[in-house]
Every structure is written in structure tokens, then in C-alpha cells.
PDB file of N, H, CA, C and O in Angstrom:
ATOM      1  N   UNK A   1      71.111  30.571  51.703  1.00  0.00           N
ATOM      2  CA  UNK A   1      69.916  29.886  52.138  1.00  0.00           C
ATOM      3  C   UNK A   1      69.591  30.188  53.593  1.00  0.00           C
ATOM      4  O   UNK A   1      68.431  30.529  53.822  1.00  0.00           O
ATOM      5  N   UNK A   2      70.604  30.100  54.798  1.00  0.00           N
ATOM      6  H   UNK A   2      71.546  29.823  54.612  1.00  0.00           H
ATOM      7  CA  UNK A   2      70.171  30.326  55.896  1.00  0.00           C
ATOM      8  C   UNK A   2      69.632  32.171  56.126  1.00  0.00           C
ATOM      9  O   UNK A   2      69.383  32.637  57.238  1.00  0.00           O
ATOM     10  N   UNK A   3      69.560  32.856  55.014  1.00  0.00           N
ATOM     11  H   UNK A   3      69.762  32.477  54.111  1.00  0.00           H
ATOM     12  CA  UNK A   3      68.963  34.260  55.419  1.00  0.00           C
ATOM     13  C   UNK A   3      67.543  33.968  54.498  1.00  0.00           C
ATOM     14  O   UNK A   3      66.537  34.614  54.790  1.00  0.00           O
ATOM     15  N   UNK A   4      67.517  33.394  53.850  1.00  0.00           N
ATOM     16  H   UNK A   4      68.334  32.870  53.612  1.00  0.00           H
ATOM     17  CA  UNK A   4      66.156  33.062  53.559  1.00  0.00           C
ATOM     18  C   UNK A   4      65.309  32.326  54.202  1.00  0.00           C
ATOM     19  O   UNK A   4      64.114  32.595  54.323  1.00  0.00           O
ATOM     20  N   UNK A   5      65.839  31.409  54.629  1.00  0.00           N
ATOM     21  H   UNK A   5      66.810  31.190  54.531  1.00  0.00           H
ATOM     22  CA  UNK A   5      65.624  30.575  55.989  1.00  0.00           C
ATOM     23  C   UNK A   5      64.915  31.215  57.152  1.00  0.00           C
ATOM     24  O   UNK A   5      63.752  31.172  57.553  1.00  0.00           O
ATOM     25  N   UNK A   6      66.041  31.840  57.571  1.00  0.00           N
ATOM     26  H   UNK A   6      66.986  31.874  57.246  1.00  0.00           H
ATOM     27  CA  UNK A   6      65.429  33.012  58.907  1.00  0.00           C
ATOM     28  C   UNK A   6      64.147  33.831  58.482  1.00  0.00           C
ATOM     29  O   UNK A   6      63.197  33.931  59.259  1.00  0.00           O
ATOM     30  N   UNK A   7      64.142  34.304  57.467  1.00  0.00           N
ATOM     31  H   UNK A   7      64.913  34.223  56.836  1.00  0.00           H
ATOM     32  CA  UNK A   7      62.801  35.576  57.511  1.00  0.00           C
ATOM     33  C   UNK A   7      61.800  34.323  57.191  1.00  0.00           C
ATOM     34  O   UNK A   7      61.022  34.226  58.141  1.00  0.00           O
ATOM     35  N   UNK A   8      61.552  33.392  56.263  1.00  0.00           N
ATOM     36  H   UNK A   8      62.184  33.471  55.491  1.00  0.00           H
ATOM     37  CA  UNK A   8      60.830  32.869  55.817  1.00  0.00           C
ATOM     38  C   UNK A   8      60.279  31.243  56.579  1.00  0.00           C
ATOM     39  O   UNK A   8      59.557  30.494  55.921  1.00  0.00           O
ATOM     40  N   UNK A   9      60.635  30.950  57.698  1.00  0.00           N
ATOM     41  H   UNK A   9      61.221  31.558  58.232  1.00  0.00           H
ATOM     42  CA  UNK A   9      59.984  29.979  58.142  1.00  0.00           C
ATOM     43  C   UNK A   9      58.808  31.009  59.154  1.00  0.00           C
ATOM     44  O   UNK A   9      59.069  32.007  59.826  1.00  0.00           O
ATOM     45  N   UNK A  10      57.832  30.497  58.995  1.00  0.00           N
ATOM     46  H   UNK A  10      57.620  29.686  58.449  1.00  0.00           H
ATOM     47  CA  UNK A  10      56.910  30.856  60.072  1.00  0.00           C
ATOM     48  C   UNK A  10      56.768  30.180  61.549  1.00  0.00           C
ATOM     49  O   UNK A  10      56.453  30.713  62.613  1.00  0.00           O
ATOM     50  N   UNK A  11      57.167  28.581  61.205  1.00  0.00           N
ATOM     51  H   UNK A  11      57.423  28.148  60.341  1.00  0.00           H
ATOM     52  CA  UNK A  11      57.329  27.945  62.891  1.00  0.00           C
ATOM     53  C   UNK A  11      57.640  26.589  62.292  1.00  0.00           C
ATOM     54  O   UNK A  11      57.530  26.123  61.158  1.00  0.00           O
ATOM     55  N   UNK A  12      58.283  25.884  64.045  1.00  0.00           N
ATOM     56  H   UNK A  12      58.372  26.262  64.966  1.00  0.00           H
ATOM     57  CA  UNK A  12      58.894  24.823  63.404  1.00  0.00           C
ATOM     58  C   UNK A  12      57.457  23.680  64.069  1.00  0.00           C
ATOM     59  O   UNK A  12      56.896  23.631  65.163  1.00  0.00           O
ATOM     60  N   UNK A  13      57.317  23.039  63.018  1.00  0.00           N
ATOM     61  H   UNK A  13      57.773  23.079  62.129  1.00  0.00           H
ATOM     62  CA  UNK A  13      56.237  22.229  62.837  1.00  0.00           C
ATOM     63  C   UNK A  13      56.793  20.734  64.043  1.00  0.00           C
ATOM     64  O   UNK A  13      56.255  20.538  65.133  1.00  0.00           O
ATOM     65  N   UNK A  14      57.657  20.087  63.614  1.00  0.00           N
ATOM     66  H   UNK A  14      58.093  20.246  62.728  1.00  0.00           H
ATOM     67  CA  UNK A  14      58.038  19.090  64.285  1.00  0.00           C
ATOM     68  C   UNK A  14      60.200  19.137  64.255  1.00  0.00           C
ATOM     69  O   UNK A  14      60.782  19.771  63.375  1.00  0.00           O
ATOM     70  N   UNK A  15      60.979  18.351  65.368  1.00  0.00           N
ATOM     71  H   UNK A  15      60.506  17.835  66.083  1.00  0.00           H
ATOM     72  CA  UNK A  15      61.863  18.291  65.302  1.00  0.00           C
ATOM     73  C   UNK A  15      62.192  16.781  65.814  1.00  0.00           C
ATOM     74  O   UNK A  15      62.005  16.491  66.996  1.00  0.00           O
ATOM     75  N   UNK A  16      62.719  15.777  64.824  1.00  0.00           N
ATOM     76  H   UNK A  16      62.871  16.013  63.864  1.00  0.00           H
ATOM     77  CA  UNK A  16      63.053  14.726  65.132  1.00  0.00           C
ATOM     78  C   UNK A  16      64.013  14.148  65.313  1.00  0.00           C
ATOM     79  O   UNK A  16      64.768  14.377  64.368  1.00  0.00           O
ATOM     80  N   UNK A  17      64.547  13.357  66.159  1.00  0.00           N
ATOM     81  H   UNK A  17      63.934  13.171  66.927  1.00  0.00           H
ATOM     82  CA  UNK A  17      65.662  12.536  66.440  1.00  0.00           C
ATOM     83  C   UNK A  17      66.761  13.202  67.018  1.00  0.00           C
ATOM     84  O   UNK A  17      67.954  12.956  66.841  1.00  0.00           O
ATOM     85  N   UNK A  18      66.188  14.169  67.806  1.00  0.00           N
ATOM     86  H   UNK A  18      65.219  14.369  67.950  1.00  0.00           H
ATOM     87  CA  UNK A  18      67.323  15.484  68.691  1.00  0.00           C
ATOM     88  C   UNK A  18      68.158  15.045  69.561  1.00  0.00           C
ATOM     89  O   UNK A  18      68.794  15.897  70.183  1.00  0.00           O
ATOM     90  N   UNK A  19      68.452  13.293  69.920  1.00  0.00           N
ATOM     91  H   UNK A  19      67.936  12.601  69.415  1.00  0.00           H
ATOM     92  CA  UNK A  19      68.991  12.641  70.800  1.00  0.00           C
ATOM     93  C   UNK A  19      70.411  12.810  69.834  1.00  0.00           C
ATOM     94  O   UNK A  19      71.423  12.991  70.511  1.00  0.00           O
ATOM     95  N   UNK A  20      70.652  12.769  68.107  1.00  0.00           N
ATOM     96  H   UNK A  20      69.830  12.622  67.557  1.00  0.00           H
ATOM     97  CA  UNK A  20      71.381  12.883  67.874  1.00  0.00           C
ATOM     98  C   UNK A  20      72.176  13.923  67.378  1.00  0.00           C
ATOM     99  O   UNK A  20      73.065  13.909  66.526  1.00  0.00           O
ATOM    100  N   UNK A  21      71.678  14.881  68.097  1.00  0.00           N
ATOM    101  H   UNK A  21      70.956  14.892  68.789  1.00  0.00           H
ATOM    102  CA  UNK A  21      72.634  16.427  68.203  1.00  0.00           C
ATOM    103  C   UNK A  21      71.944  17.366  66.886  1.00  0.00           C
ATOM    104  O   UNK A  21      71.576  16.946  65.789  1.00  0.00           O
ATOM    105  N   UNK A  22      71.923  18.352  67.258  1.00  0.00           N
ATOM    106  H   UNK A  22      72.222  18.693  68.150  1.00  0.00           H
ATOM    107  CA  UNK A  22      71.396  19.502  66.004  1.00  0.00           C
ATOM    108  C   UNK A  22      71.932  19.397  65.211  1.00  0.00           C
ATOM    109  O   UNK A  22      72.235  20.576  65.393  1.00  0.00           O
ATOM    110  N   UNK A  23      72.599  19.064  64.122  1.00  0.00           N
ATOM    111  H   UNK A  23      72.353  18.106  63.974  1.00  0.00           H
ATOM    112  CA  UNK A  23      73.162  18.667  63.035  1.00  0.00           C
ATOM    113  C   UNK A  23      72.575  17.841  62.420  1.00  0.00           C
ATOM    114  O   UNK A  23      72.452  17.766  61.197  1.00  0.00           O
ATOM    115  N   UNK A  24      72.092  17.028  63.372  1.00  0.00           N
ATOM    116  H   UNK A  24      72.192  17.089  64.366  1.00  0.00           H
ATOM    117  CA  UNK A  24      71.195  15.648  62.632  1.00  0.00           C
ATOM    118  C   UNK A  24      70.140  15.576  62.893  1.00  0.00           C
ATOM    119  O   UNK A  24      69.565  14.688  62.264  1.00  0.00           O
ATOM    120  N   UNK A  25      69.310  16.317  63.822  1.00  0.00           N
ATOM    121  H   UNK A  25      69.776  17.039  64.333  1.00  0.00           H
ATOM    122  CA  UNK A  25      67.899  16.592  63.469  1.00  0.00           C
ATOM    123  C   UNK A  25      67.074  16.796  62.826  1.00  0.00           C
ATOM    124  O   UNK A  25      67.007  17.813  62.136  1.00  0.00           O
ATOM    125  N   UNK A  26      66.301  15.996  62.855  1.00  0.00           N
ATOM    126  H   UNK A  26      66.355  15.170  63.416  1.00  0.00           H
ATOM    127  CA  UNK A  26      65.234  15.999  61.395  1.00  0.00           C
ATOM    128  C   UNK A  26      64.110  17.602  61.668  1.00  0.00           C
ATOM    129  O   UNK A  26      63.317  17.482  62.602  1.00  0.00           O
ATOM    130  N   UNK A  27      64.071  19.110  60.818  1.00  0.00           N
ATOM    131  H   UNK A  27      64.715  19.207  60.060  1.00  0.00           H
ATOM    132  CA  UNK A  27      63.397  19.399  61.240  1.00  0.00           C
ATOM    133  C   UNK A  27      62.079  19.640  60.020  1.00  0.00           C
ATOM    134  O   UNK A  27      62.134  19.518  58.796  1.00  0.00           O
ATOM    135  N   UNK A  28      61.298  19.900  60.624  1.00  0.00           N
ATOM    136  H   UNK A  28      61.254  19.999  61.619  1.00  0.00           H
ATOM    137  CA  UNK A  28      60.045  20.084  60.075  1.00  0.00           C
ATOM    138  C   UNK A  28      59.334  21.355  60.306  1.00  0.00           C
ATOM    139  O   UNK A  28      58.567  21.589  61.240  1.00  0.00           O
ATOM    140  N   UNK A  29      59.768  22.368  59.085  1.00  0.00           N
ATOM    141  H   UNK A  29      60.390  22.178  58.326  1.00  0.00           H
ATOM    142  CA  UNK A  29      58.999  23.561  59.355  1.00  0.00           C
ATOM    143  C   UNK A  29      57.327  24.170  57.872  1.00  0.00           C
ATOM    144  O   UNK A  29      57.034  23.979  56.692  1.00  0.00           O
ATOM    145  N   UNK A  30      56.840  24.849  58.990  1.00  0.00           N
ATOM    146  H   UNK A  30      57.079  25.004  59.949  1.00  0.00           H
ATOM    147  CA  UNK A  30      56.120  26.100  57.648  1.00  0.00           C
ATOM    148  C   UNK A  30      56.869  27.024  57.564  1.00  0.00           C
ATOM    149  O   UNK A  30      57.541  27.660  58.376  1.00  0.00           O
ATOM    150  N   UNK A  31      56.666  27.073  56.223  1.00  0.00           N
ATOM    151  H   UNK A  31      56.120  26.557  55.564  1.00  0.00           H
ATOM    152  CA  UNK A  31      57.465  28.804  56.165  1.00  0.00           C
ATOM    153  C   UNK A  31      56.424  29.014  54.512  1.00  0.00           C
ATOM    154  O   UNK A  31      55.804  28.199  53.829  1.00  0.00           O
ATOM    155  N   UNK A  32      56.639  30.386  54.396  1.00  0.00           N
ATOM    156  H   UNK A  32      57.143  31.048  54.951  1.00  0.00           H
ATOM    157  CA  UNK A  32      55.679  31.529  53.563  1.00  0.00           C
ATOM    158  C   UNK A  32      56.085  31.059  52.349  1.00  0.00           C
ATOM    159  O   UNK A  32      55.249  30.360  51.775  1.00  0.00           O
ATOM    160  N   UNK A  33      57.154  31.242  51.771  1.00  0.00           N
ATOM    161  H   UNK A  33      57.833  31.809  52.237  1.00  0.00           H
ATOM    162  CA  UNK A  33      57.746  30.758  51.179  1.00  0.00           C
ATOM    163  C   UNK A  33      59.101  30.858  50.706  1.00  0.00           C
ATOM    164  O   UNK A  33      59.829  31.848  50.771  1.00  0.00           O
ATOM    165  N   UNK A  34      59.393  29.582  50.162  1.00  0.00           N
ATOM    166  H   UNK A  34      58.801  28.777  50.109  1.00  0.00           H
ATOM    167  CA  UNK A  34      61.045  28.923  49.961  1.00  0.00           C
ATOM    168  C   UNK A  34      61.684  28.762  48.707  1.00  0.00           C
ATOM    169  O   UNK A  34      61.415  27.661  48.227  1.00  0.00           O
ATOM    170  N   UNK A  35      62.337  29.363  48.087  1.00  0.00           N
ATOM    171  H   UNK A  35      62.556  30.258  48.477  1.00  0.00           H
ATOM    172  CA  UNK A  35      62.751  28.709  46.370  1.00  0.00           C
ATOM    173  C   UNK A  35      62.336  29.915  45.589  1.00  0.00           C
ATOM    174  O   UNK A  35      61.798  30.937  46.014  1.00  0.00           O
ATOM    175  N   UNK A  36      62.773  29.529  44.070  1.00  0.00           N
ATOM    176  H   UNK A  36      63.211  28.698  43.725  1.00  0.00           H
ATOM    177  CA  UNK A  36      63.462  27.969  43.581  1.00  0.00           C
ATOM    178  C   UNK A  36      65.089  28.201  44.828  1.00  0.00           C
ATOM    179  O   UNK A  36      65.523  29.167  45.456  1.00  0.00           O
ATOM    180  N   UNK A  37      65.479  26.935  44.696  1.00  0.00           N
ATOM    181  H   UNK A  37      65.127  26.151  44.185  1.00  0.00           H
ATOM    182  CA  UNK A  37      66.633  26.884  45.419  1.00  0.00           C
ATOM    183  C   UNK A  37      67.349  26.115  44.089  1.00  0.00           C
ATOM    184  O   UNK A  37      66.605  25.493  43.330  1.00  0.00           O
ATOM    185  N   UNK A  38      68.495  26.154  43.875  1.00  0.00           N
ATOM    186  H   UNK A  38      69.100  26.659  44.491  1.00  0.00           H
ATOM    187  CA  UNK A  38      69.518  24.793  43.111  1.00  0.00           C
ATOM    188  C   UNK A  38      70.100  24.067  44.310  1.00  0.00           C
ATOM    189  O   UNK A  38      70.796  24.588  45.182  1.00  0.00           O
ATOM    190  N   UNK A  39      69.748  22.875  44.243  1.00  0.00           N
ATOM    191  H   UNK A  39      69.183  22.452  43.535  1.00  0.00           H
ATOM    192  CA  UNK A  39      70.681  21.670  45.304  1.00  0.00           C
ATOM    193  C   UNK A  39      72.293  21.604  43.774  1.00  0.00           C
ATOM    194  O   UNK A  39      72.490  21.290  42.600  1.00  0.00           O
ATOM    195  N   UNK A  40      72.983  22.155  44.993  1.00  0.00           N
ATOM    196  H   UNK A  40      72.823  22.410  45.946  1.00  0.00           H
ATOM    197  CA  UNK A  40      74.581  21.932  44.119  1.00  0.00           C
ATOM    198  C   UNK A  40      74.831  20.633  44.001  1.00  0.00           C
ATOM    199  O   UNK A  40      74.934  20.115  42.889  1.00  0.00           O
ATOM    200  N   UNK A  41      74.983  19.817  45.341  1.00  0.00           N
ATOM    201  H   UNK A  41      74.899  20.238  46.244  1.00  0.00           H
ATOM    202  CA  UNK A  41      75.494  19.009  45.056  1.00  0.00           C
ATOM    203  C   UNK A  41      74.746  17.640  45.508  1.00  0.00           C
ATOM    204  O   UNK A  41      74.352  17.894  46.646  1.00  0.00           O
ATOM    205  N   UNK A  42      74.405  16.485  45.225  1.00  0.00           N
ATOM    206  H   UNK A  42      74.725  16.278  44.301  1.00  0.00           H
ATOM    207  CA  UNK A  42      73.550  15.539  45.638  1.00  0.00           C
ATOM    208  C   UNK A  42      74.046  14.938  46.273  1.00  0.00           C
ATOM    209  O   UNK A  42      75.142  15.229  46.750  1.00  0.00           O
ATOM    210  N   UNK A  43      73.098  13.349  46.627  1.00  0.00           N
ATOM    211  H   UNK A  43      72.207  13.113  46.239  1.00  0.00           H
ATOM    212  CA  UNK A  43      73.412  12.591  47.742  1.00  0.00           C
ATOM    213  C   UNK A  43      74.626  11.965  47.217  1.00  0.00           C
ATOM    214  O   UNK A  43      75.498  11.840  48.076  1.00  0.00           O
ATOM    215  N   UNK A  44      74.968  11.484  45.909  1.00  0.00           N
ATOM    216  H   UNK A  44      74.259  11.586  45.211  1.00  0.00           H
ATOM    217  CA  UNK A  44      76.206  10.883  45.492  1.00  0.00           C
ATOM    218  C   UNK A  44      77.341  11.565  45.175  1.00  0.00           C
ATOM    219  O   UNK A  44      78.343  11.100  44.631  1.00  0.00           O
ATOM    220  N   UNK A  45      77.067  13.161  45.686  1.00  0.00           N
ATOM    221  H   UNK A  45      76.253  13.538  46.127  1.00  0.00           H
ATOM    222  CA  UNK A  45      78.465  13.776  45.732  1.00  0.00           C
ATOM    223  C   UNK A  45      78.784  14.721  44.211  1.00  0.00           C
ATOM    224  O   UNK A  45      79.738  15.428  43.884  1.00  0.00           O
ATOM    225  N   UNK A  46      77.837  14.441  43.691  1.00  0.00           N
ATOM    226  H   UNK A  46      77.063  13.867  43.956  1.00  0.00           H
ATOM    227  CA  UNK A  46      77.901  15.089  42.407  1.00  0.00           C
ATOM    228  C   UNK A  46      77.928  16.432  42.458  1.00  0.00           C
ATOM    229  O   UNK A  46      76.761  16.735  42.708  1.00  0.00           O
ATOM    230  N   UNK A  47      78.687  17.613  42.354  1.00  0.00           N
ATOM    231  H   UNK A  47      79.635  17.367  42.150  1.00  0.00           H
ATOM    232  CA  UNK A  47      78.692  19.205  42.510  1.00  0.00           C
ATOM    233  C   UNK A  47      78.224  19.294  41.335  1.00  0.00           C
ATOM    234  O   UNK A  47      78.631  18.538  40.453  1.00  0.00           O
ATOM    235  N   UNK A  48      77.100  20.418  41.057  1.00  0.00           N
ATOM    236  H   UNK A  48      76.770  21.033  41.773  1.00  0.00           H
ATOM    237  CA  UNK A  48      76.345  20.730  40.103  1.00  0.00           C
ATOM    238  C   UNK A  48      77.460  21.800  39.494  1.00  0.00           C
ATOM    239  O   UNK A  48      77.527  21.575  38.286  1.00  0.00           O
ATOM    240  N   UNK A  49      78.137  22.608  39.770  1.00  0.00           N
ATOM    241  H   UNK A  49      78.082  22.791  40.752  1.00  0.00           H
ATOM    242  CA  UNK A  49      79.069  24.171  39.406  1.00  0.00           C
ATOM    243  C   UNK A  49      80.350  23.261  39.304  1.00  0.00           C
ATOM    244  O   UNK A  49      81.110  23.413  38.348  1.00  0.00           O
ATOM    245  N   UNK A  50      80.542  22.543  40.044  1.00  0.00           N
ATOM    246  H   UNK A  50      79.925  22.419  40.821  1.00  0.00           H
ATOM    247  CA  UNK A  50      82.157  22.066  39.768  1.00  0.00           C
ATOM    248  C   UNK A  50      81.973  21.266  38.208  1.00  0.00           C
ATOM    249  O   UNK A  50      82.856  21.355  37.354  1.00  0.00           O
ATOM    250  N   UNK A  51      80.777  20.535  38.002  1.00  0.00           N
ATOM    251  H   UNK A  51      80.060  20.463  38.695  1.00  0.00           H
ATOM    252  CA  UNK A  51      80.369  19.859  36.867  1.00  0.00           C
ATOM    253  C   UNK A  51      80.969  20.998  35.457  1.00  0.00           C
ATOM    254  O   UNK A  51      81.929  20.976  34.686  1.00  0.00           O
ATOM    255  N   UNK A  52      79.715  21.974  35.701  1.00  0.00           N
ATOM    256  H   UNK A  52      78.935  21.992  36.327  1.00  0.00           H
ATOM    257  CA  UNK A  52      79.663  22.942  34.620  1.00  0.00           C
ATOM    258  C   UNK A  52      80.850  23.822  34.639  1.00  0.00           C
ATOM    259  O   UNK A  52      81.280  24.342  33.609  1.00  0.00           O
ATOM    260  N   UNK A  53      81.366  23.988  35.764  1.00  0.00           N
ATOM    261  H   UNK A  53      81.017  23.565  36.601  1.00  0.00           H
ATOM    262  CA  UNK A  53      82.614  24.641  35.579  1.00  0.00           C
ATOM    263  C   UNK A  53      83.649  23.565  34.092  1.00  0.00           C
ATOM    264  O   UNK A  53      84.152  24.169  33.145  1.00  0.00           O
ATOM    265  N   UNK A  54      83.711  22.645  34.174  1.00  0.00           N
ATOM    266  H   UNK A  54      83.302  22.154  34.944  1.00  0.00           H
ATOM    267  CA  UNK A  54      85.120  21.199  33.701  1.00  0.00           C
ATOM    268  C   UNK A  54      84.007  21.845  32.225  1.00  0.00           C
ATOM    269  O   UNK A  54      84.672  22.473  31.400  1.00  0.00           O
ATOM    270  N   UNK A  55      83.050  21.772  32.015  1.00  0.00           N
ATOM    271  H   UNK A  55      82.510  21.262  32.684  1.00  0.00           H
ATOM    272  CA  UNK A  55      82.012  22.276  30.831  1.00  0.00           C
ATOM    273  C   UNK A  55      82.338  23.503  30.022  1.00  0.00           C
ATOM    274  O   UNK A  55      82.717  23.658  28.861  1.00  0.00           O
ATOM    275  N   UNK A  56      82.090  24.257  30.930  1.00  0.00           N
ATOM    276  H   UNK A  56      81.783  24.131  31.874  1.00  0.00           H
ATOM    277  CA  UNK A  56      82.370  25.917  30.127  1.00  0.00           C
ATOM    278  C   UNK A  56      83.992  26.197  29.951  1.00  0.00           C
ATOM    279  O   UNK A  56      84.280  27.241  29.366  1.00  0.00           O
ATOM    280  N   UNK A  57      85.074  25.355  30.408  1.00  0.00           N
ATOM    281  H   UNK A  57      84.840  24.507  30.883  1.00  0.00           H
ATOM    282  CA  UNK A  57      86.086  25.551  30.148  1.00  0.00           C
ATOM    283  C   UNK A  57      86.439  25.055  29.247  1.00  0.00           C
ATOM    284  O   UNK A  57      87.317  25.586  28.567  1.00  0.00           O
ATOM    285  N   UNK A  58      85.679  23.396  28.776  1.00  0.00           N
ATOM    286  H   UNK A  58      84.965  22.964  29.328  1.00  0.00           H
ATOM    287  CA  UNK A  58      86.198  23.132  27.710  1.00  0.00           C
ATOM    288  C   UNK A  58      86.128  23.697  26.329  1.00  0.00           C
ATOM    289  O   UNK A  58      86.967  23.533  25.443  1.00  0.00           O
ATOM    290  N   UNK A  59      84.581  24.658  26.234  1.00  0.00           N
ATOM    291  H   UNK A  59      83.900  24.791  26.954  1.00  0.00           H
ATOM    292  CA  UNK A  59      84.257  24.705  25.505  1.00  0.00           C
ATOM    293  C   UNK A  59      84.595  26.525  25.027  1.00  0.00           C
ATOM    294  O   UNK A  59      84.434  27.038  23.919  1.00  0.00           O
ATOM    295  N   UNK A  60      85.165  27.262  26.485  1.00  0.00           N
ATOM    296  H   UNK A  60      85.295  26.846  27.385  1.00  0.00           H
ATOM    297  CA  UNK A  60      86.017  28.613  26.192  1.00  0.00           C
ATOM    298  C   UNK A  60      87.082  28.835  25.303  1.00  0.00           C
ATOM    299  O   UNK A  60      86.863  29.835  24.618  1.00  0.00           O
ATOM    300  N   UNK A  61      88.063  28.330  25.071  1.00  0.00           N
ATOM    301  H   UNK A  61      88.241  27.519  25.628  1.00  0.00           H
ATOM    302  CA  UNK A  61      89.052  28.266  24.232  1.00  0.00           C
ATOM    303  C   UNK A  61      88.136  28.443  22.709  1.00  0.00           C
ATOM    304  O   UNK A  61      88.388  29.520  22.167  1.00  0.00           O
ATOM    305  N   UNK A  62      87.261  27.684  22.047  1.00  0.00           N
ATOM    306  H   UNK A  62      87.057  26.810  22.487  1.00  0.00           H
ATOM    307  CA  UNK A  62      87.068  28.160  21.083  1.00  0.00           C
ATOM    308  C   UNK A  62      85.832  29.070  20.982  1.00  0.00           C
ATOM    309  O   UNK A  62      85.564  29.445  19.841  1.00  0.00           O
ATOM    310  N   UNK A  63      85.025  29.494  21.986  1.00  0.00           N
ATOM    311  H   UNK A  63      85.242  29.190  22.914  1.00  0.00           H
ATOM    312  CA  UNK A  63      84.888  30.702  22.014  1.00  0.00           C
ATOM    313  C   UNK A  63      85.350  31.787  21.991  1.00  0.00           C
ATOM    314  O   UNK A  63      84.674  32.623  21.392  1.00  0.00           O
ATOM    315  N   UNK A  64      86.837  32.309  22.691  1.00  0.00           N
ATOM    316  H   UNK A  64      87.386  31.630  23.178  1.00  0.00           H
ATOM    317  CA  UNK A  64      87.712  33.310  22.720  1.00  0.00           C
ATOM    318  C   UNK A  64      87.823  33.593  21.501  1.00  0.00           C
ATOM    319  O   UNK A  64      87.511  34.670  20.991  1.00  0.00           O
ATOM    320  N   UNK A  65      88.355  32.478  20.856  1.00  0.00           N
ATOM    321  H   UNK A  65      88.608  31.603  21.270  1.00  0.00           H
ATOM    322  CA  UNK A  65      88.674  32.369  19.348  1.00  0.00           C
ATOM    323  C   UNK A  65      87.894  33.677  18.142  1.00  0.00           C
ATOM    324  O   UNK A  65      88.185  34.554  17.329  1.00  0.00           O
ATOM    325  N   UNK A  66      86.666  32.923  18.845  1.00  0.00           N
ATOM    326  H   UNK A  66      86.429  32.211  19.506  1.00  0.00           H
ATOM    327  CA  UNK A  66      85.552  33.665  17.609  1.00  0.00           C
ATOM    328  C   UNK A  66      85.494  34.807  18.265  1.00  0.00           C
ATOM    329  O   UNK A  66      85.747  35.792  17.571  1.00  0.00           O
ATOM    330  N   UNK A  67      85.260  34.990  19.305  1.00  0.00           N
ATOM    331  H   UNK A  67      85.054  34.190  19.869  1.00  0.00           H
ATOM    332  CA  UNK A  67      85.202  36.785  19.677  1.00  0.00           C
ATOM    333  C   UNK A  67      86.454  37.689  19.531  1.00  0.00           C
ATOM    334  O   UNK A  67      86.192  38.866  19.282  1.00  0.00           O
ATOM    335  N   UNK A  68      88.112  37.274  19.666  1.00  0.00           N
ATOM    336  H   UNK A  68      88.325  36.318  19.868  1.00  0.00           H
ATOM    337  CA  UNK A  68      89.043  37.917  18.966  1.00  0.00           C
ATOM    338  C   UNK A  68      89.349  38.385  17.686  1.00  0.00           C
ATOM    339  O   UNK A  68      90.144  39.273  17.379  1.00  0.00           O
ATOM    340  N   UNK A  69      88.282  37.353  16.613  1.00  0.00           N
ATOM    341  H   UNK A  69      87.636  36.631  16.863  1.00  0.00           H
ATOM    342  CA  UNK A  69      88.634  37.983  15.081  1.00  0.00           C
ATOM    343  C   UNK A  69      87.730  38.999  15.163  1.00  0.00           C
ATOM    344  O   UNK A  69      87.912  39.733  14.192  1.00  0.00           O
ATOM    345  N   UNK A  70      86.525  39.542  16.100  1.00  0.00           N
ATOM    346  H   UNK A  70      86.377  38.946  16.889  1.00  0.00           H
ATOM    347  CA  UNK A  70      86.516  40.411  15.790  1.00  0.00           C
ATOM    348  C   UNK A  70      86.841  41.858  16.910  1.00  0.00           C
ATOM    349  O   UNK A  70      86.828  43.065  16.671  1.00  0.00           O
ATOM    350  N   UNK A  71      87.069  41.227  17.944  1.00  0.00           N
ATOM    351  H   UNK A  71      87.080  40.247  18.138  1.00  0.00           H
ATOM    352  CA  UNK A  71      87.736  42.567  18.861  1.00  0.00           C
ATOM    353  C   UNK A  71      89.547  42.066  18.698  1.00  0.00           C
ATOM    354  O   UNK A  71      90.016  41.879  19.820  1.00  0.00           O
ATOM    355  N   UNK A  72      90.346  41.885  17.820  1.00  0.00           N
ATOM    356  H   UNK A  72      89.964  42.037  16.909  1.00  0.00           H
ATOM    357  CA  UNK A  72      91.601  41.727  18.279  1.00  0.00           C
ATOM    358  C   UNK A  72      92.458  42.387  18.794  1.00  0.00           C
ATOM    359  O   UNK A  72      93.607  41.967  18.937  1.00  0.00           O
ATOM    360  N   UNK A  73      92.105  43.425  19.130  1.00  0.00           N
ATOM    361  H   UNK A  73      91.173  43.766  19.013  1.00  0.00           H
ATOM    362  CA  UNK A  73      92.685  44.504  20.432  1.00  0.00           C
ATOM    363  C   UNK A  73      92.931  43.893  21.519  1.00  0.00           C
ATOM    364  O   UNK A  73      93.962  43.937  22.189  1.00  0.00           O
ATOM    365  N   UNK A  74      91.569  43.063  21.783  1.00  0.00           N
ATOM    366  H   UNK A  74      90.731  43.028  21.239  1.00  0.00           H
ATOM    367  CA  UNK A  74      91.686  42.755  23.303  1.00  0.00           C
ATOM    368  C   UNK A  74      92.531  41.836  23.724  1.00  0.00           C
ATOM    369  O   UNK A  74      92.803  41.788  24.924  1.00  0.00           O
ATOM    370  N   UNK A  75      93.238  40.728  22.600  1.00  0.00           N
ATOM    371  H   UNK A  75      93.018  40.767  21.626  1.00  0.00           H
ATOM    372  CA  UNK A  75      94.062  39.712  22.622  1.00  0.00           C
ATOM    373  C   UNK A  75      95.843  40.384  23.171  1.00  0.00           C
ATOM    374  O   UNK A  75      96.794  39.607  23.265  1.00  0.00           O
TER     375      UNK A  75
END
């Protein structure tokens, strides 16, 4: 995101609350354009990939399955 960031803002519109250090500045830019982006993880901590990761593992094992009867070489 921050190299998309760089080419694609055109200027920073407003920057708020800079008393509490660049990290926590609110900023406000234009840019050309931005996205799609995926937000991984939300305000309650939820990781979107760590989610689907616990997902596609459960459900690998019997996938392997079906693709070994017919490559069983690869087993």
C-alpha cells in the first residue's frame, strides 16, 4: 500500500491532530486513484488471511485425498 500511496496521492488536502505525533495524525488526501484494497484485519482484531488460512486447512486434507486417486505418484 505505501508504493501505491506514494505515486497516487496528488496532495495532502488536510492533516489533523499533529500535536499527537505522525502516527496519529489524521490525514486527508486526493489522490488519482486508490484500490480495490482488502483491509486484513479490522477494528476488532479480526485477520481476514489468518481466518481463511484455519479454513483452507481444514478443508485440504480431503482435498489431497481426491487429487491422489488420481495422480498417486505424487503421494
Amino acid at each position: 500500500n505505501a508504493v501505491l500511496a506514494a505515486t497516487e496521492v496528488e496532495k495532502v488536502e488536510s492533516a489533523n491532530w499533529r500535536e499527537l505525533g505522525m502516527c496519529e495524525t489524521l490525514w486527508t488526501f486526493k489522490v488519482k486513484e486508490f484500490g480495490p484494497l482488502i483491509v486484513s484485519i479490522d477494528a476488532e482484531g479480526n485477520n481476514y488471511f489468518e481466518n481463511k488460512k484455519v479454513e483452507y486447512n481444514a478443508k485440504k486434507d480431503e482435498v489431497l485425498e481426491e487429487i491422489y486417486k488420481h495422480v498417486s505418484f505424487i503421494k
